[in-house]
C-alpha positions as CSV (number, residue, x, y, z in Angstrom):
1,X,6.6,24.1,-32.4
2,X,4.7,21.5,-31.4
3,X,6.3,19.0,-28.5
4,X,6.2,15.6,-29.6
5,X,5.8,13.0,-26.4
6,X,8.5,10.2,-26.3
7,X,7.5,6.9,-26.0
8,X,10.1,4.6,-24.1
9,X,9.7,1.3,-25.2
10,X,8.4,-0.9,-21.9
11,X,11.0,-2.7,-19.6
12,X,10.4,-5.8,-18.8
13,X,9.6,-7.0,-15.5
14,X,12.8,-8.5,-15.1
15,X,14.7,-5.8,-14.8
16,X,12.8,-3.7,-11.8
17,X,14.1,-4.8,-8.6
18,X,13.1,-3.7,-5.0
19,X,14.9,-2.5,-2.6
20,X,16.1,-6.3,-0.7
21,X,16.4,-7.7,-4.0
22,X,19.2,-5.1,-4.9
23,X,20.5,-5.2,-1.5
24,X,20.9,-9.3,-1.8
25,X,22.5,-8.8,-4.9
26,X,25.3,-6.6,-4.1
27,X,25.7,-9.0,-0.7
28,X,26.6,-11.6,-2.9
29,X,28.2,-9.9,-5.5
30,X,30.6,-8.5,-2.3
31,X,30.8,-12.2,-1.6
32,X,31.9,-13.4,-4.6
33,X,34.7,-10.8,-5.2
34,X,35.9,-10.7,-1.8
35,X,36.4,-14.4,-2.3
36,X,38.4,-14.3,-5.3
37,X,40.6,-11.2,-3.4
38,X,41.3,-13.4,-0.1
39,X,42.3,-16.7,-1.4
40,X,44.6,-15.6,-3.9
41,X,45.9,-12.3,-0.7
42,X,45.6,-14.9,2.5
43,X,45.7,-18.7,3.1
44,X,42.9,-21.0,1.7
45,X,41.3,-21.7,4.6
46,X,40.7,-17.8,5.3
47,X,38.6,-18.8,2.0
48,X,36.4,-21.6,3.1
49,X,35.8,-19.4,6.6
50,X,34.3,-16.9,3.8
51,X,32.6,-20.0,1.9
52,X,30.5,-20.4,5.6
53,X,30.3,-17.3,6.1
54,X,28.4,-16.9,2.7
55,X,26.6,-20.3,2.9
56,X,25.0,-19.4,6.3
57,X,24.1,-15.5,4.7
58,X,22.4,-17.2,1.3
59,X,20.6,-20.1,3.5
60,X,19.2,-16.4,5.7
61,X,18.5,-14.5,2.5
62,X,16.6,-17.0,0.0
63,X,15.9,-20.3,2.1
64,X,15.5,-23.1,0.6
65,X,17.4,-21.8,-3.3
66,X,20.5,-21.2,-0.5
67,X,21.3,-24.6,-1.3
68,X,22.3,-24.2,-4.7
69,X,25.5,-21.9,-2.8
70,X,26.3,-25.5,-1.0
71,X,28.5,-25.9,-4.1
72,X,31.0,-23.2,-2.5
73,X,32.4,-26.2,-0.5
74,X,33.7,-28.1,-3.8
75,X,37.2,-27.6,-4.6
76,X,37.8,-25.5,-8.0
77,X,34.3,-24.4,-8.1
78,X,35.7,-21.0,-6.2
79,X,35.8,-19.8,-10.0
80,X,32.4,-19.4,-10.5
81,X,30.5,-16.8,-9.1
82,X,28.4,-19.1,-6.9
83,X,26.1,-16.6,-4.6
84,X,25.3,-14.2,-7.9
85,X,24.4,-17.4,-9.3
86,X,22.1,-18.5,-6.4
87,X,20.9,-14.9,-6.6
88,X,19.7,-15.1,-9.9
89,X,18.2,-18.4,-9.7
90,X,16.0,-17.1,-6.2
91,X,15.3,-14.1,-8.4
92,X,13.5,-15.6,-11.3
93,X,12.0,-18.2,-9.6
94,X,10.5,-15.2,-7.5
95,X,9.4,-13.1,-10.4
96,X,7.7,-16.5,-12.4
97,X,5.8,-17.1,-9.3
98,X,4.8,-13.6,-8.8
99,X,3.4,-13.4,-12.7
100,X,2.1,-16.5,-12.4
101,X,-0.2,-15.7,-9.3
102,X,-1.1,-12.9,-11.2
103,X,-2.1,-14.6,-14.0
104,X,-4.3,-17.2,-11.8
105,X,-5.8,-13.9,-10.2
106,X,-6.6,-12.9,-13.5
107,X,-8.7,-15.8,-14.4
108,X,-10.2,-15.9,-11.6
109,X,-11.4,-12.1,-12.6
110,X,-12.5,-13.3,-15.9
111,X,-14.8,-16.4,-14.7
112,X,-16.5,-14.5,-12.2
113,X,-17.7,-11.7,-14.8
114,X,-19.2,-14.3,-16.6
């Protein structure tokens, strides 16, 4: 019998996460649910302690893109998971930088075979 090799088709770079990238995600994913649990278990205000809380821990974890988790603080917008959100946004902004340096570091290859 001969043993045919599988091919798997090729995952896209989007999808292969490091070790603090995962680590962020479930942070704010804990964030988010914990969130949803409190406010609706505890008083509101145990809720905006949390909304801090994960303000202060997005503004540590992706800078400047932490921002985007200032919209915690609006009322109603508790319904939308705000941190996963500001993940994914620090996330892809990461990853299009990182293939776009590689592509600059590619054409820099290229002209100096010439």
């Amino acid at each position: 019998m001969k043993q045919q090799k599988r091919r798997f088709p090729h995952v896209p770079s989007y999808f292969v996460f490091t070790e603090d990238e995962l680590l962020f995600l479930i942070i704010c994913i804990v964030l988010d649910i914990s969130e949803y649990i409190v406010t609706v278990l505890l008083l509101p205000s145990v809720g905006d302690l949390l909304d801090i809380i994960g303000i202060i821990a997005c503004l540590a974890m992706f800078r400047w893109v932490g921002l985007v988790s200032l919209l915690e603080l609006i009322p109603g917008a508790d319904i939308f998971p705000i941190f996963v959100i500001t993940w994914l946004l620090w996330y892809f902004l990461k990853t299009k930088k990182r293939l776009t340096a590689k592509t600059h570091l590619r054409r820099a290859n290229a002209l100096g075979d010439d």
